[in-house]
C-alpha positions in Angstrom: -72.1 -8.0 -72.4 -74.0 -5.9 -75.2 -76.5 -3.7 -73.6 -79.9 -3.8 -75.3 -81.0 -1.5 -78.3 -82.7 2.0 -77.3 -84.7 3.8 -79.4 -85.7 7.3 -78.1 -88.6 8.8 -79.4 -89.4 12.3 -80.5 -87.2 14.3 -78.9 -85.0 17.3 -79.1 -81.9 15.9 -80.6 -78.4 18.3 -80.7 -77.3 17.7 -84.4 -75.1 20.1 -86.5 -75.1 22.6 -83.8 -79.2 23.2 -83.5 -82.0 21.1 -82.6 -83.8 19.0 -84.2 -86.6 16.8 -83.0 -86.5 13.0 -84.3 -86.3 9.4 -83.3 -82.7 8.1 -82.5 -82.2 4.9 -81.9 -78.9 3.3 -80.2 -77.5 -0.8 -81.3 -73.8 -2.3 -80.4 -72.6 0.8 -78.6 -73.1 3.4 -80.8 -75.7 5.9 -82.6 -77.3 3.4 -85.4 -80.4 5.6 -86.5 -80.9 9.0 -86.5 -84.5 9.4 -88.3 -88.1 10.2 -87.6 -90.9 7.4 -86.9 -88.2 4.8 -86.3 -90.7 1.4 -86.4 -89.3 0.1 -83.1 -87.7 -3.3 -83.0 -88.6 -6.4 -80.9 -86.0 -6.0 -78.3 -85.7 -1.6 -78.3 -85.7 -0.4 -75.3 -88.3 2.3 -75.6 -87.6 5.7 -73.9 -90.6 8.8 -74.2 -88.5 11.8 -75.3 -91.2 14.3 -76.0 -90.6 17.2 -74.6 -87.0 16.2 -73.7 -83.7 17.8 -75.3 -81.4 14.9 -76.1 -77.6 15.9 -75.9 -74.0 14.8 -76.1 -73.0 13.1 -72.5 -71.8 16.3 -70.5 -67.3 16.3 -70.4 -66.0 17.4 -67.3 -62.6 18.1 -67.7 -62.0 18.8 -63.9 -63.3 16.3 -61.4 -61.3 15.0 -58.2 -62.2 11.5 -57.3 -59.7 11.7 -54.3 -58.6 7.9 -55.5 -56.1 6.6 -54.0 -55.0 8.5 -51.6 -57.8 9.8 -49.9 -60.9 7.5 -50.7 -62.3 8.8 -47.0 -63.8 11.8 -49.6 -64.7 10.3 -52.4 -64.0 6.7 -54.8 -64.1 6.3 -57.9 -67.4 4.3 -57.7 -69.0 7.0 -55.8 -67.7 9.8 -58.4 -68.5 8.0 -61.2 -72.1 7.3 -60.7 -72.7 10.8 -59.2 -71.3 12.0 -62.8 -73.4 9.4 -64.6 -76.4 11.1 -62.2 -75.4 14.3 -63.2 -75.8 13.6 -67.2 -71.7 13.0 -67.7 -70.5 10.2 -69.7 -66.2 11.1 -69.5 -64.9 13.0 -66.5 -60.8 14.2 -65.9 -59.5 13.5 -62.6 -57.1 15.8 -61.1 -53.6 14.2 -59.8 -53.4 15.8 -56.3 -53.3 12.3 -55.0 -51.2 9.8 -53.1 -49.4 8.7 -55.0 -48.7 11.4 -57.4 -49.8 10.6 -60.7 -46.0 11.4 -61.5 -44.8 8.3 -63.3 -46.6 5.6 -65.3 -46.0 3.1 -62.3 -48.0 5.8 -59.7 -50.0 5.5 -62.6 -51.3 2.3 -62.6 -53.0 1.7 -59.1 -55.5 4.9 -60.3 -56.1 3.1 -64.0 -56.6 -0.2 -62.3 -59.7 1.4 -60.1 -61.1 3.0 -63.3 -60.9 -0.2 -64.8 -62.6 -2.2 -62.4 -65.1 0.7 -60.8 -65.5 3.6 -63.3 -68.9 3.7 -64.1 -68.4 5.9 -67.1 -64.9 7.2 -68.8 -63.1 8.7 -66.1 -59.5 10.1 -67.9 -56.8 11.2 -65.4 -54.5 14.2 -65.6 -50.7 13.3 -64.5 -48.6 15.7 -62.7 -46.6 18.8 -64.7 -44.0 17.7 -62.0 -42.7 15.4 -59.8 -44.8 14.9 -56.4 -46.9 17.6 -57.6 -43.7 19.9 -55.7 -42.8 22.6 -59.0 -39.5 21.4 -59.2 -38.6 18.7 -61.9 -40.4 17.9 -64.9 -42.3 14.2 -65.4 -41.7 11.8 -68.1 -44.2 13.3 -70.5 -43.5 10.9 -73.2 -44.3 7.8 -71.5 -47.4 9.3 -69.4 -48.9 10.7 -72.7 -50.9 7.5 -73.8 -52.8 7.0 -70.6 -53.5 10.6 -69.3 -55.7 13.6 -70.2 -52.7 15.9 -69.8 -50.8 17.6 -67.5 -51.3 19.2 -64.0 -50.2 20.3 -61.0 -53.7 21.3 -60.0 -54.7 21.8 -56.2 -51.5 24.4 -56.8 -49.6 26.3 -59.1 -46.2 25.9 -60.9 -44.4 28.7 -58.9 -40.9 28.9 -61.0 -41.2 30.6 -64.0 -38.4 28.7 -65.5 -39.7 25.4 -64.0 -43.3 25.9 -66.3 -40.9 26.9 -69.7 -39.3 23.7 -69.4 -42.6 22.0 -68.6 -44.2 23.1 -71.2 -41.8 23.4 -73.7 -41.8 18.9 -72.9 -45.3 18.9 -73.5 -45.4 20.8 -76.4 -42.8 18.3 -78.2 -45.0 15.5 -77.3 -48.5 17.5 -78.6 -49.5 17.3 -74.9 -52.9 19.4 -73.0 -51.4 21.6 -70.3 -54.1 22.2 -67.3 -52.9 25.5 -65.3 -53.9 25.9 -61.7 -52.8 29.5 -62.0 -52.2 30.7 -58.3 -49.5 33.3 -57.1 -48.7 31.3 -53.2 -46.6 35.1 -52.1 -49.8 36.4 -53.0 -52.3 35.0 -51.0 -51.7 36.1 -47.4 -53.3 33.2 -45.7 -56.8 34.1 -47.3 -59.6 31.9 -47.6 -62.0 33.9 -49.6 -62.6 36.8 -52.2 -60.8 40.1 -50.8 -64.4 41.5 -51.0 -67.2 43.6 -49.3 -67.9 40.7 -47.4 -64.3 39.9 -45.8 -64.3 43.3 -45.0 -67.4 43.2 -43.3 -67.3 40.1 -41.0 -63.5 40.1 -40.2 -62.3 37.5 -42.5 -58.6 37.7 -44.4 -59.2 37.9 -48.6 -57.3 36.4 -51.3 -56.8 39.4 -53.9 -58.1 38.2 -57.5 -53.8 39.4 -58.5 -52.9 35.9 -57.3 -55.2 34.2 -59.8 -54.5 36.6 -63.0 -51.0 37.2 -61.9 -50.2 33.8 -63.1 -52.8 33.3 -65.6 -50.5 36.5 -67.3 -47.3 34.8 -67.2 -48.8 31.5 -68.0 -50.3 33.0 -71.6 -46.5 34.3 -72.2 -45.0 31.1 -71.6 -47.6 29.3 -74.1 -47.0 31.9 -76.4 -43.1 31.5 -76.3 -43.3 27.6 -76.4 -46.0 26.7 -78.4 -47.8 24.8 -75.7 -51.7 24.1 -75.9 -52.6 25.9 -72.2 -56.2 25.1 -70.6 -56.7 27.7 -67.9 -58.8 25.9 -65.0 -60.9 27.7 -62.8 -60.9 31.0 -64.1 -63.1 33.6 -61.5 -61.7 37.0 -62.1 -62.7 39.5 -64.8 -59.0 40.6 -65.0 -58.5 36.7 -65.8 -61.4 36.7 -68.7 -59.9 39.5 -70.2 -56.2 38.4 -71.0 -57.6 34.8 -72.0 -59.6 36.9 -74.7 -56.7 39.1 -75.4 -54.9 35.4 -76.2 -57.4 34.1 -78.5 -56.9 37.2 -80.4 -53.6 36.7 -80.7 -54.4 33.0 -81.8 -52.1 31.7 -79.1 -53.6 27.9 -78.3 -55.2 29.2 -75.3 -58.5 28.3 -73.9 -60.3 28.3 -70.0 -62.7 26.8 -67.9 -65.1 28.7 -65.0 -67.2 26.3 -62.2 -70.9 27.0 -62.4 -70.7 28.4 -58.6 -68.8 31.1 -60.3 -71.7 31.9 -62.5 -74.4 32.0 -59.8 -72.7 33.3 -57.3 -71.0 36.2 -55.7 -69.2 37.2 -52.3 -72.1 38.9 -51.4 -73.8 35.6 -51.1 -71.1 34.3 -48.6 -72.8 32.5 -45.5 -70.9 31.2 -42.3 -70.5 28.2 -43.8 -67.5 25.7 -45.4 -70.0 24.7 -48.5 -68.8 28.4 -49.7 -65.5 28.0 -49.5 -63.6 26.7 -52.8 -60.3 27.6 -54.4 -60.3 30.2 -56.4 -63.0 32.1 -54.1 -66.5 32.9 -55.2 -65.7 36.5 -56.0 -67.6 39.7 -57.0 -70.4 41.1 -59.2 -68.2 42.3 -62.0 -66.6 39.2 -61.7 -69.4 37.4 -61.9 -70.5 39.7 -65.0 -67.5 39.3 -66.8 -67.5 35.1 -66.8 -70.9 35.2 -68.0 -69.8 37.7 -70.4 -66.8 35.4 -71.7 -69.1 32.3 -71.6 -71.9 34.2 -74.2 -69.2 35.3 -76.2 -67.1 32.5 -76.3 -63.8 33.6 -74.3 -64.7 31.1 -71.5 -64.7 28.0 -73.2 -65.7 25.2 -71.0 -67.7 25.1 -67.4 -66.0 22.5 -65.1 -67.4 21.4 -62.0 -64.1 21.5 -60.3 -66.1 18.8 -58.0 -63.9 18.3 -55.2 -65.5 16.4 -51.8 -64.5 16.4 -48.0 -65.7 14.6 -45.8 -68.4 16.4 -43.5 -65.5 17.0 -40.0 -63.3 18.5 -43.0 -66.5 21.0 -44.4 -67.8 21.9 -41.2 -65.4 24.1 -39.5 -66.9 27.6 -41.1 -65.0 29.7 -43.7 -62.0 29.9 -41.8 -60.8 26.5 -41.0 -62.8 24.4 -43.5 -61.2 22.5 -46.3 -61.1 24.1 -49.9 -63.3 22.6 -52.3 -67.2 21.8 -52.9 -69.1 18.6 -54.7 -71.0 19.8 -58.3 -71.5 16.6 -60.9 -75.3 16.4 -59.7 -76.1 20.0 -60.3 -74.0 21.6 -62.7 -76.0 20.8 -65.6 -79.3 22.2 -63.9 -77.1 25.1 -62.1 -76.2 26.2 -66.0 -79.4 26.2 -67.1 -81.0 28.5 -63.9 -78.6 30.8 -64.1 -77.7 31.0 -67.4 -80.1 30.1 -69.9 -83.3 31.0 -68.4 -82.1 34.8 -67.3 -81.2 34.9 -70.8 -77.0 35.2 -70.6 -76.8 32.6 -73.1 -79.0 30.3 -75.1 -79.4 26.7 -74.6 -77.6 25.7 -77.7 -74.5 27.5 -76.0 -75.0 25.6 -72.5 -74.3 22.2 -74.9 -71.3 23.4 -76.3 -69.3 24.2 -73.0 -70.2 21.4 -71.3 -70.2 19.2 -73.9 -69.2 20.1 -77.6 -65.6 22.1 -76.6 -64.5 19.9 -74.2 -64.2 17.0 -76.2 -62.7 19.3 -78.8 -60.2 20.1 -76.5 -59.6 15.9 -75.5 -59.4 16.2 -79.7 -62.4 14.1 -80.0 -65.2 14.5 -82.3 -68.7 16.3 -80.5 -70.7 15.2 -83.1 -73.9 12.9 -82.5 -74.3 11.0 -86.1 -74.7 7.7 -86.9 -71.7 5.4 -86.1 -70.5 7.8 -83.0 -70.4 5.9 -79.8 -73.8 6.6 -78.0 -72.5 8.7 -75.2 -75.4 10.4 -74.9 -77.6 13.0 -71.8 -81.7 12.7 -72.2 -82.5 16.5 -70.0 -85.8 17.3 -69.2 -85.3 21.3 -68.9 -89.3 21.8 -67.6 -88.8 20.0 -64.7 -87.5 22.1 -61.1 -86.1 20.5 -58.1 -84.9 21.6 -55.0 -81.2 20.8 -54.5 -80.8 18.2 -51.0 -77.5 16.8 -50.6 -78.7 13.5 -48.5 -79.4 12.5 -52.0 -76.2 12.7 -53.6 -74.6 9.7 -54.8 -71.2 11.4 -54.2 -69.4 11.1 -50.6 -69.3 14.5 -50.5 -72.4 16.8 -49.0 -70.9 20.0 -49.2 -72.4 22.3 -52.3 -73.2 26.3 -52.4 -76.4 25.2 -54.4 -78.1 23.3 -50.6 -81.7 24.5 -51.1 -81.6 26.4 -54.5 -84.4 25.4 -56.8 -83.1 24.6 -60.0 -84.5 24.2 -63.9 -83.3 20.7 -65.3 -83.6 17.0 -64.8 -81.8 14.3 -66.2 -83.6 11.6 -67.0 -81.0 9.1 -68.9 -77.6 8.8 -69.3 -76.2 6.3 -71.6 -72.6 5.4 -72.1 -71.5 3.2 -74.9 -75.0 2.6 -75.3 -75.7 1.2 -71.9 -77.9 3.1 -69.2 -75.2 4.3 -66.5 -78.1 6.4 -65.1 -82.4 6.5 -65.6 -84.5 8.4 -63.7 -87.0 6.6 -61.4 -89.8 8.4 -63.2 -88.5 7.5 -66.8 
């Protein structure tokens, strides 16, 4: 069923990289009018968007939806209209599920609860390897046509020979590469940054070597192979620096950092699992240098990494809880707070990593023009809210961001045209 023509008025419309304000009006699924004073038609839908910045539909390219496997956490209902919520129109599910997104027959139970639940486009990563165990390469070939990539995300490829041959098979087929880059002999049983604050309150640290450790050999290998290599989750400055060191090389490198990385530091930490993610929240010059990467364009793309537990799993302190913390409902808002009104970047940047680059990554097209599917995120920036997560639409309650007051409302999010998402106040 065709959803009914929108025309939204007068606002702040993201076209050839700067913003214009106009009319656009949306028919059949995609962008039909891009003018101003667009005479409405009998059946428009009329939307106010004065004072609104009208933008691409966010990409995540880093989402776990827990489905199947573990739909205790999350579904991909749940996740999918928490991402509509949070102003996304295409999200990437990680494969750390059960089973494995190893073959194209594991496959198919995950496509078959996109097709009948997914809200918006949700695109899942398969495995680099088998059961997800770093051992023996998938069928990249026949997975290509259906996935996002490749990942082993949730942890990293640990046999340097292992990722060469892995990527060497996704670079025949032209494949997207999605490194969880993490050092295991490294780690030492830690559970957050090996900081002031582990130091302080007794707690064992996970040294920021075990991240860009792997991150280093991971560049080498792309640049041997030829393989196009997304970094995910980058959060140390050690990390920034040799994906910058890539893209001067012109290697086909690029990265992603969570907004918690951009807010936070360890000297934030509280007793309490909705601070503990993997990587770790880590330190000021950390912090300094992602923002850094993200203003100058080293950091390509911020990802959620939106990973929920249930509460029993998040509320065993920073010890014992699990790894991982919900973010499609406040990312966009989160960006904006700590990034575009301190200044860091402008707003025009804030659009291109979580939009523009991220489809160019997918290899898609961030243009809104006419004729483009109408994937499109109506934000009101002047509006502030306090973050409570009894009103998530995700399963998962656990967020760093509980009780921050953040910049940023989204008021409608339309996918293929059709409203996934309106606010109650629209």
């Amino acid at each position: 069923m065709t959803a009914a023509p929108v025309l939204i008025k007068g606002a702040k419309v993201w076209l050839d990289g700067e913003f214009r304000c106009t009319d656009l009006r949306v028919a059949d699924g995609v962008v039909n009018a891009i003018a101003p004073d667009i005479m409405p038609e009998e059946d428009d839908m009329i939307v106010d968007g004065k004072g609104r910045h009208l933008i691409p539909g966010l990409v995540d390219l880093h989402v776990h939806f827990r489905e199947p496997g573990f739909s205790y956490k999350e579904t991909i209902a749940a996740g999918s209209r928490a991402a509509a919520k949070g102003g996304f129109t295409t999200v990437c599910t990680m494969p750390n599920l059960k089973p494995a997104p190893d073959s194209v027959e594991n496959l198919k139970k995950q496509l078959d609860s996109i097709s009948d639940d997914a809200q918006i486009e949700v695109l899942p990563f398969a495995t680099i390897t088998r059961q997800r165990l770093g051992h023996e390469c998938v069928d990249y070939k026949a997975l290509l046509p259906y996935v996002a990539g490749f990942s082993d995300d949730g942890t990293g490829v640990q046999d340097a020979d292992v990722m060469r041959r892995s990527m060497e098979g996704i670079a025949e087929v032209d494949g997207l590469l999605a490194a969880h880059c993490e050092v295991e002999s490294l780690l030492n049983k830690g559970y957050i940054h090996d900081g002031e604050y582990a130091r302080a309150h007794g707690h064992r640290g996970i040294c920021s070597e075990s991240e860009w450790g792997e991150v280093k050999r991971d560049i080498e290998l792309a640049a041997a192979t030829g393989c196009r290599l997304h970094i995910c989750h980058v959060s140390t400055k050690e990390s920034v620096e040799l994906v910058r060191e890539a893209k001067r090389k012109g290697l086909k490198v690029t990265c992603e950092t969570g907004p918690h990385y951009l807010a936070f530091t360890d000297a934030d930490l509280q007793e309490d699992g909705r601070f503990k993610m993997n990587p770790p929240i880590r330190s000021g010059a950390d912090r300094e240098a992602l923002r850094r990467g993200i203003a100058d364009g080293t950091v390509d793309v911020v990802a959620t990494d939106h990973a929920p537990h249930s509460a029993e799993e998040k509320a065993k302190g920073l010890e014992k809880s699990a790894m991982g913390v919900v973010g499609l409902e406040t990312s966009l808002p989160a960006v904006y707070t700590y990034m575009v009104e301190p200044g860091h970047i402008s707003l025009g940047k804030l659009v291109e990593v979580m939009a523009d680059n991220p489809r160019r990554i997918l290899g898609r097209d961030p243009e809104i023009k006419e004729g483009s599917r109408a994937d499109l995120t109506l934000v009101d920036f002047s509006r502030e809210w306090t973050v409570d997560p009894e009103s998530f639409l995700t399963l998962g309650r656990a967020t760093p961001f509980n009780g921050c007051k953040l910049k940023g409302e989204i008021m409608l999010t339309l996918f293929g045209g059709a409203p996934v998402f309106s606010h109650p106040e629209l």
